[in-house]
N, C-alpha and C positions, 0 to 999 in steps of 0.2 A: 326423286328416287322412291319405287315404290316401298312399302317395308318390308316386303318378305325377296328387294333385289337387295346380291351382293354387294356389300360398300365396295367404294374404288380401291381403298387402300383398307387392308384387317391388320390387326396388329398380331394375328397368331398368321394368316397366312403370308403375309410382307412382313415376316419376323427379322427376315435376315438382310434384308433392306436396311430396313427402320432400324437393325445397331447395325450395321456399317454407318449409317450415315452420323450416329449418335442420339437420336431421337426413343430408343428403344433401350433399356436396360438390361445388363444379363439375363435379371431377372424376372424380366415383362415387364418391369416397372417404367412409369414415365411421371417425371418432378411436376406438380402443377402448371409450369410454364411454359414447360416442354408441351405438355397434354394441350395448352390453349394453342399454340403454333401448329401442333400436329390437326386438331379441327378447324384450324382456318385454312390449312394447304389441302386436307382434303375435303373441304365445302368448295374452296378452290377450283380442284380437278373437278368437280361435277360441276361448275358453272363454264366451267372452260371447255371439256373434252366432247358436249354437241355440238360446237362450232369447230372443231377441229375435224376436215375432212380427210379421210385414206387417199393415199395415194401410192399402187403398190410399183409403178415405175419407178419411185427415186425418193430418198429418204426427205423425212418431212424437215422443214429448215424451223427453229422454235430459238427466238433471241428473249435472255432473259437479263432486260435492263436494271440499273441501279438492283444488281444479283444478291447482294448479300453473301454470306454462303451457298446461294441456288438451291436451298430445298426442294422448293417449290419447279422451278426449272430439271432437276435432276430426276426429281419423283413423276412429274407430265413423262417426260422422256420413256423414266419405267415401265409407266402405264400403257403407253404405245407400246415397248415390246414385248409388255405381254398378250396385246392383243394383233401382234402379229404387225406394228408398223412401226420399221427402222427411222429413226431422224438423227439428225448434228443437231445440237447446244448450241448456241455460243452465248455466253455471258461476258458481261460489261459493270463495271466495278471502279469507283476512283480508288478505294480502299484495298492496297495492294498487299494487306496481309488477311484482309478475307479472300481475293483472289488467289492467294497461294494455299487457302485452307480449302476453297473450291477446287484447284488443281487436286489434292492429295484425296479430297470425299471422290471426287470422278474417280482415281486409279483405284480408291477402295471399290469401287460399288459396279467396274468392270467397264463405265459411261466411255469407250474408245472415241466414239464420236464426241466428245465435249469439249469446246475451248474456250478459255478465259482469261479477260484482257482487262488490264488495268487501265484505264483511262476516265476524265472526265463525264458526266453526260453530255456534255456538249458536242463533245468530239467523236460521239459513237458513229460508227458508219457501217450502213449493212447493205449490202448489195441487194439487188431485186431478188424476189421466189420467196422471202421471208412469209414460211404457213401462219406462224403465228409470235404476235410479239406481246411479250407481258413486263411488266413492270410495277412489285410490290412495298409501297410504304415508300417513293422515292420522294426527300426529304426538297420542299420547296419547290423551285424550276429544275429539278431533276425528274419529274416526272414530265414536265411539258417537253425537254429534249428528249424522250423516251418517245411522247407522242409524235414529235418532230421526224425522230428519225423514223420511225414504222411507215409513216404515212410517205415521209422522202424514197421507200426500198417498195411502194406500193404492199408493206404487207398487208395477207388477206385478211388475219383479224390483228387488233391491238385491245389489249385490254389490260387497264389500268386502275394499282390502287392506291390512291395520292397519298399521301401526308399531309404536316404539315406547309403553308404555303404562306409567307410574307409580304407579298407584292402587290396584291389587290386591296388590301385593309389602309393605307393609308392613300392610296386613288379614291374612296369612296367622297366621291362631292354633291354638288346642288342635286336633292331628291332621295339622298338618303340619310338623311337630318332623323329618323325615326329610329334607325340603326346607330346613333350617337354614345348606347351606354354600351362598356368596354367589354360584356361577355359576349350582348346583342351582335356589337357590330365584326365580332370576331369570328364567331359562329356564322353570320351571315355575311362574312366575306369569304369565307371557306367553301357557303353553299353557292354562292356567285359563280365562283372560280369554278367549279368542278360543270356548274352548266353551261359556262361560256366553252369550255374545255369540250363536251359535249357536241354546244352548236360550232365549235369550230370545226370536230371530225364529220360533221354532215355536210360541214360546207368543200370539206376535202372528198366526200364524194363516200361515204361510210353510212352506214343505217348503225343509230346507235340506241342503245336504252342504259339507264344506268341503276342498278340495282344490290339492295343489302350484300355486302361482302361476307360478314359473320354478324352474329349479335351482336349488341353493343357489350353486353359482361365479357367479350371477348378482349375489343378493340372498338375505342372511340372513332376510329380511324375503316370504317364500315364500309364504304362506298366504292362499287368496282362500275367503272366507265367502260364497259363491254362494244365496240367496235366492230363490223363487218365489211368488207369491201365490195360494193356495188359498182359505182362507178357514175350513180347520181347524186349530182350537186345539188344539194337543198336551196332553194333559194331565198325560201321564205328564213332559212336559219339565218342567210346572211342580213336580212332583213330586223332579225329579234338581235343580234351582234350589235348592230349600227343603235338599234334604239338602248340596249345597255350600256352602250361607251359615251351616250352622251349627258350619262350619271356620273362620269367618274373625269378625273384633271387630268387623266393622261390615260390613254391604254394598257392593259400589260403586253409587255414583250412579246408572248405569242401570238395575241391579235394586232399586232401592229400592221401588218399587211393589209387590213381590212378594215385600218382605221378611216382609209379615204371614203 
Protein backbone atom coordinates (compact mmCIF):
# COMPACT_ATOMS: atom_id res chain seq x y z
CA UNK A 1 0.00 0.00 0.00
CA UNK A 2 1.37 3.06 -1.01
CA UNK A 3 1.66 5.85 1.76
CA UNK A 4 -0.11 8.58 1.00
CA UNK A 5 -3.35 5.44 -0.10
CA UNK A 6 -6.13 5.21 2.32
CA UNK A 7 -5.70 2.16 4.95
CA UNK A 8 -8.47 -0.47 4.27
CA UNK A 9 -9.81 -0.05 7.57
CA UNK A 10 -9.25 3.93 9.76
CA UNK A 11 -10.21 3.78 13.16
CA UNK A 12 -11.94 7.55 12.82
CA UNK A 13 -13.48 6.55 9.47
CA UNK A 14 -14.83 2.64 10.52
CA UNK A 15 -15.39 4.19 13.95
CA UNK A 16 -18.67 2.77 14.25
CA UNK A 17 -17.84 -0.52 12.88
CA UNK A 18 -14.90 -1.06 15.07
CA UNK A 19 -17.26 -0.52 18.59
CA UNK A 20 -19.89 -2.42 17.37
CA UNK A 21 -17.80 -5.09 16.83
CA UNK A 22 -15.88 -4.19 20.25
CA UNK A 23 -12.45 -3.55 19.05
CA UNK A 24 -12.99 0.35 19.21
CA UNK A 25 -13.68 2.07 22.57
CA UNK A 26 -16.15 4.92 23.38
CA UNK A 27 -13.35 6.66 23.49
CA UNK A 28 -11.12 5.92 20.53
CA UNK A 29 -9.27 3.89 22.60
CA UNK A 30 -7.98 0.48 21.79
CA UNK A 31 -6.18 -2.02 24.94
CA UNK A 32 -2.70 -3.09 23.59
CA UNK A 33 -4.08 -6.38 22.61
CA UNK A 34 -7.09 -5.23 21.09
CA UNK A 35 -4.48 -2.77 19.00
CA UNK A 36 -2.15 -6.06 17.88
CA UNK A 37 -5.49 -7.99 16.57
CA UNK A 38 -6.76 -4.87 15.02
CA UNK A 39 -3.18 -4.83 12.74
CA UNK A 40 -3.15 -8.16 12.00
CA UNK A 41 -6.95 -8.27 10.63
CA UNK A 42 -6.17 -5.29 8.76
CA UNK A 43 -2.46 -6.43 7.22
CA UNK A 44 -4.95 -9.20 6.66
CA UNK A 45 -7.54 -7.47 4.28
CA UNK A 46 -4.53 -6.05 2.31
CA UNK A 47 -3.01 -9.45 1.58
CA UNK A 48 -6.31 -10.87 0.89
CA UNK A 49 -8.72 -8.24 -0.82
CA UNK A 50 -6.17 -8.31 -4.57
CA UNK A 51 -7.11 -11.81 -4.92
CA UNK A 52 -10.66 -11.23 -4.15
CA UNK A 53 -12.46 -10.69 -7.58
CA UNK A 54 -15.87 -8.49 -8.10
CA UNK A 55 -18.47 -10.02 -9.23
CA UNK A 56 -21.47 -7.69 -9.71
CA UNK A 57 -24.17 -10.68 -10.82
CA UNK A 58 -24.22 -12.43 -7.35
CA UNK A 59 -23.08 -11.85 -4.05
CA UNK A 60 -19.47 -13.07 -3.21
CA UNK A 61 -19.51 -16.43 -1.17
CA UNK A 62 -16.43 -15.75 1.71
CA UNK A 63 -16.21 -19.01 4.42
CA UNK A 64 -14.56 -18.17 7.45
CA UNK A 65 -13.09 -21.55 8.98
CA UNK A 66 -12.18 -22.31 12.65
CA UNK A 67 -14.05 -18.32 12.81
CA UNK A 68 -13.34 -17.46 16.20
CA UNK A 69 -15.48 -14.45 16.79
CA UNK A 70 -15.13 -13.64 12.68
CA UNK A 71 -13.52 -10.36 12.98
CA UNK A 72 -11.60 -10.83 10.46
CA UNK A 73 -14.58 -12.62 8.24
CA UNK A 74 -17.10 -9.80 9.18
CA UNK A 75 -14.58 -6.90 8.64
CA UNK A 76 -13.54 -8.70 4.67
CA UNK A 77 -17.40 -8.70 4.24
CA UNK A 78 -17.52 -4.64 5.30
CA UNK A 79 -15.02 -3.95 3.09
CA UNK A 80 -16.68 -5.23 0.09
CA UNK A 81 -19.69 -3.30 0.77
CA UNK A 82 -18.11 -0.35 0.93
CA UNK A 83 -16.83 -0.76 -2.25
CA UNK A 84 -19.86 -1.70 -3.73
CA UNK A 85 -19.75 -5.80 -3.48
CA UNK A 86 -22.54 -7.62 -1.75
CA UNK A 87 -21.37 -11.26 -0.36
CA UNK A 88 -22.85 -14.15 2.43
CA UNK A 89 -20.44 -15.24 5.46
CA UNK A 90 -20.58 -18.35 6.49
CA UNK A 91 -18.51 -19.14 9.51
CA UNK A 92 -17.56 -22.46 11.10
CA UNK A 93 -16.69 -22.87 14.70
CA UNK A 94 -16.59 -26.12 17.16
CA UNK A 95 -16.78 -23.54 20.07
CA UNK A 96 -20.40 -22.88 20.23
CA UNK A 97 -20.37 -20.04 22.64
CA UNK A 98 -18.06 -17.94 20.29
CA UNK A 99 -20.55 -18.90 17.46
CA UNK A 100 -23.37 -17.47 19.35
CA UNK A 101 -21.19 -14.40 20.16
CA UNK A 102 -20.57 -14.36 16.28
CA UNK A 103 -24.39 -14.45 15.78
CA UNK A 104 -25.15 -11.40 17.98
CA UNK A 105 -21.64 -9.22 16.45
CA UNK A 106 -23.42 -9.98 12.84
CA UNK A 107 -27.07 -8.58 14.09
CA UNK A 108 -24.97 -5.61 15.72
CA UNK A 109 -22.92 -4.68 12.78
CA UNK A 110 -26.35 -5.00 10.16
CA UNK A 111 -24.06 -8.55 8.43
CA UNK A 112 -27.88 -9.91 7.13
CA UNK A 113 -26.08 -12.07 5.00
CA UNK A 114 -23.92 -13.91 7.68
CA UNK A 115 -24.33 -17.54 9.04
CA UNK A 116 -22.85 -19.43 11.70
CA UNK A 117 -22.38 -23.02 12.53
CA UNK A 118 -21.14 -24.78 15.27
CA UNK A 119 -19.52 -27.67 14.25
CA UNK A 120 -16.12 -29.65 14.08
CA UNK A 121 -13.53 -28.75 11.48
CA UNK A 122 -13.88 -31.92 10.18
CA UNK A 123 -17.32 -31.89 9.47
CA UNK A 124 -17.35 -28.33 7.52
CA UNK A 125 -19.10 -28.59 4.32
CA UNK A 126 -19.29 -25.94 1.81
CA UNK A 127 -21.01 -26.27 -1.46
CA UNK A 128 -19.17 -25.28 -4.76
CA UNK A 129 -18.88 -21.08 -5.77
CA UNK A 130 -17.07 -20.60 -2.49
CA UNK A 131 -15.01 -16.83 -3.72
CA UNK A 132 -12.85 -17.10 -0.95
CA UNK A 133 -12.03 -19.25 2.05
CA UNK A 134 -9.91 -18.32 5.07
CA UNK A 135 -9.05 -19.68 8.10
CA UNK A 136 -7.00 -17.91 11.06
CA UNK A 137 -4.74 -19.37 13.84
CA UNK A 138 -6.73 -22.82 13.39
CA UNK A 139 -5.27 -24.75 16.37
CA UNK A 140 -3.46 -28.24 14.84
CA UNK A 141 -5.50 -30.40 11.95
CA UNK A 142 -8.08 -27.64 12.07
CA UNK A 143 -6.50 -25.77 9.68
CA UNK A 144 -5.77 -28.87 7.31
CA UNK A 145 -9.77 -29.64 7.46
CA UNK A 146 -10.04 -25.84 6.53
CA UNK A 147 -7.64 -26.70 3.68
CA UNK A 148 -9.64 -29.90 3.07
CA UNK A 149 -12.77 -28.47 2.61
CA UNK A 150 -11.91 -25.13 0.36
CA UNK A 151 -10.29 -27.25 -2.07
CA UNK A 152 -13.24 -30.16 -1.72
CA UNK A 153 -16.13 -26.73 -2.67
CA UNK A 154 -13.29 -25.88 -5.55
CA UNK A 155 -12.77 -22.57 -3.74
CA UNK A 156 -11.10 -19.97 -5.86
CA UNK A 157 -8.88 -18.82 -3.22
CA UNK A 158 -7.90 -20.49 0.32
CA UNK A 159 -5.75 -18.80 2.54
CA UNK A 160 -4.42 -19.90 5.60
CA UNK A 161 -2.94 -19.02 8.98
CA UNK A 162 -1.94 -22.10 10.80
CA UNK A 163 -1.13 -22.52 14.33
CA UNK A 164 0.05 -24.55 16.30
CA UNK A 165 0.45 -28.24 14.77
CA UNK A 166 1.21 -31.66 16.68
CA UNK A 167 1.45 -34.31 14.17
CA UNK A 168 4.45 -34.07 12.08
CA UNK A 169 7.01 -33.48 15.11
CA UNK A 170 7.04 -37.01 16.33
CA UNK A 171 6.91 -38.49 12.41
CA UNK A 172 10.24 -36.88 11.90
CA UNK A 173 12.69 -40.19 11.16
CA UNK A 174 15.97 -41.33 9.28
CA UNK A 175 17.44 -37.85 7.90
CA UNK A 176 16.36 -35.65 10.27
CA UNK A 177 18.80 -36.75 13.06
CA UNK A 178 20.17 -32.68 12.83
CA UNK A 179 16.74 -31.50 13.92
CA UNK A 180 17.02 -33.86 17.35
CA UNK A 181 17.29 -30.84 19.94
CA UNK A 182 13.69 -29.96 21.35
CA UNK A 183 13.33 -26.14 20.03
CA UNK A 184 15.22 -27.17 16.65
CA UNK A 185 13.08 -29.86 15.99
CA UNK A 186 9.90 -28.13 17.01
CA UNK A 187 10.42 -25.05 15.03
CA UNK A 188 11.34 -27.18 12.20
CA UNK A 189 8.38 -29.37 12.19
CA UNK A 190 6.16 -26.41 12.02
CA UNK A 191 8.25 -25.25 9.10
CA UNK A 192 7.86 -28.72 7.37
CA UNK A 193 4.17 -28.92 7.89
CA UNK A 194 3.17 -25.46 6.55
CA UNK A 195 5.40 -26.34 3.03
CA UNK A 196 4.04 -29.92 2.71
CA UNK A 197 0.67 -28.02 3.32
CA UNK A 198 1.83 -25.63 0.46
CA UNK A 199 2.98 -28.44 -1.93
CA UNK A 200 -0.14 -30.36 -1.28
CA UNK A 201 -2.44 -27.12 -2.52
CA UNK A 202 -0.22 -27.18 -5.86
CA UNK A 203 -0.79 -30.66 -6.25
CA UNK A 204 -4.63 -29.88 -5.90
CA UNK A 205 -4.41 -27.69 -8.78
CA UNK A 206 -3.61 -24.00 -6.72
CA UNK A 207 -0.57 -21.59 -7.49
CA UNK A 208 0.49 -20.77 -4.16
CA UNK A 209 3.14 -18.56 -2.24
CA UNK A 210 3.41 -18.29 1.29
CA UNK A 211 4.13 -15.16 3.07
CA UNK A 212 4.76 -12.91 6.43
CA UNK A 213 1.31 -12.77 8.05
CA UNK A 214 2.31 -9.82 10.58
CA UNK A 215 5.61 -9.19 12.30
CA UNK A 216 6.68 -11.37 14.55
CA UNK A 217 6.28 -8.56 17.84
CA UNK A 218 2.78 -9.32 16.76
CA UNK A 219 2.40 -13.10 16.61
CA UNK A 220 4.82 -16.09 16.52
CA UNK A 221 2.35 -17.57 14.50
CA UNK A 222 3.35 -15.23 11.15
CA UNK A 223 2.80 -17.34 8.20
CA UNK A 224 -0.34 -17.09 5.77
CA UNK A 225 -0.51 -19.93 3.02
CA UNK A 226 -2.19 -17.65 0.32
CA UNK A 227 -3.80 -20.17 -2.45
CA UNK A 228 -5.34 -19.33 -6.03
CA UNK A 229 -7.34 -21.72 -8.17
CA UNK A 230 -5.85 -22.45 -11.49
CA UNK A 231 -6.61 -25.66 -12.34
CA UNK A 232 -2.92 -26.94 -12.79
CA UNK A 233 -1.57 -29.69 -11.07
CA UNK A 234 2.03 -29.25 -10.21
CA UNK A 235 3.83 -32.21 -10.69
CA UNK A 236 6.94 -31.52 -9.85
CA UNK A 237 5.28 -30.71 -6.13
CA UNK A 238 3.98 -34.08 -6.16
CA UNK A 239 7.34 -35.06 -6.91
CA UNK A 240 9.17 -32.90 -3.62
CA UNK A 241 5.85 -34.60 -1.30
CA UNK A 242 7.06 -38.23 -2.15
CA UNK A 243 10.75 -37.16 -1.38
CA UNK A 244 9.72 -35.48 2.15
CA UNK A 245 7.52 -38.56 3.31
CA UNK A 246 10.41 -40.63 2.95
CA UNK A 247 11.92 -38.68 6.11
CA UNK A 248 9.37 -39.38 8.21
CA UNK A 249 7.69 -43.08 9.89
CA UNK A 250 4.44 -42.46 8.64
CA UNK A 251 2.72 -39.54 6.62
CA UNK A 252 0.39 -36.93 8.25
CA UNK A 253 -3.18 -37.43 7.76
CA UNK A 254 -3.51 -34.84 4.97
CA UNK A 255 -0.94 -36.29 2.76
CA UNK A 256 -1.94 -39.68 3.11
CA UNK A 257 -3.50 -39.83 -0.27
CA UNK A 258 -0.10 -39.24 -1.87
CA UNK A 259 1.64 -41.44 0.19
CA UNK A 260 1.70 -44.18 -2.62
Amino acid sequence: MRADAEPILDEQRDREMLMALGLLQRGGSMAPDTRRKFQQIRHALELLLPLVVPNSERPLVLADANCGRSYLGLLLSYVLRLRGQSSRLLGFDRDAVAIGRCRELAKRVGATQAEFLTCEAEQMVLNTGVDLLISLHGCDRATDAAMGAGVQSLARVVAVVPCCHRELRPLLGKGHELMSAGILREDYAAVLTDALRAEWLRVQGYKVDVVEFVPLEHTARNRLIRATWTGHVDERAKERIKQALTGLTSPPAFLATLAD
